[in-house]
N, C-alpha and C positions, 0 to 999 in steps of 0.2 A: 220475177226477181232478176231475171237476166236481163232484160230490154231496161232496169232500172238500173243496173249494176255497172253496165257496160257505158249508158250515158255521163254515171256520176265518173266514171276514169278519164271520158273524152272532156269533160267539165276541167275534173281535172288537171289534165295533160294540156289543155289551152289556157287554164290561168298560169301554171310554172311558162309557157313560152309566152304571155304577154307579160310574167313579170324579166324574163329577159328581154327581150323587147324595149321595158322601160330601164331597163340597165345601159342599152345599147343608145337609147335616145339621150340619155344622161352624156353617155360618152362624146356622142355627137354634137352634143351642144355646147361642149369643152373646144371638140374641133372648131368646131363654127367659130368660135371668139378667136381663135390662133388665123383664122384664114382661112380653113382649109371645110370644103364643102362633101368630097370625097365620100364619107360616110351617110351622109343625110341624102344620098340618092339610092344608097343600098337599103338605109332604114325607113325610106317610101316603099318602096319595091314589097319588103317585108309586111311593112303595116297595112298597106293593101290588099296583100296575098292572105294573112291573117282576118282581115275583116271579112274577108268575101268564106275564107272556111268556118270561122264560129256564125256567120250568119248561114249557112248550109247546114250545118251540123247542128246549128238549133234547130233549124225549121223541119230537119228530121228525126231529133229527137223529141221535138215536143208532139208530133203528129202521131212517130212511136209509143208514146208513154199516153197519147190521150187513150 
């Protein structure tokens, strides 16, 4: 119950930061039409860093939970 418990918070804790994430890309894309590029080199950076930890963090949770 623990190795399931603890998966489903990191599950969780990674969908609330990719739905910021899509808040943040919203914003950016406001800036983009103004001109201004500024934020869409921080919100790569981010969506990057995010892809590379939910693909980590699954491939050890599901090798934990198998």
């Amino acid at each position: 119950m623990d190795t399931l418990a603890k998966n489903l918070c990191i599950s969780l804790v990674l969908q609330l930061t990719t739905y910021d994430l899509i808040t943040m890309e919203a914003q950016s894309t406001k800036e983009v039409e103004n001109g201004s590029f500024q934020l869409l080199d921080i919100l790569h950076h981010f969506s990057a860093g995010l892809k590379a930890l939910c693909s980590e963090l699954g491939y050890v949770g599901i090798d934990e939970l198998r």
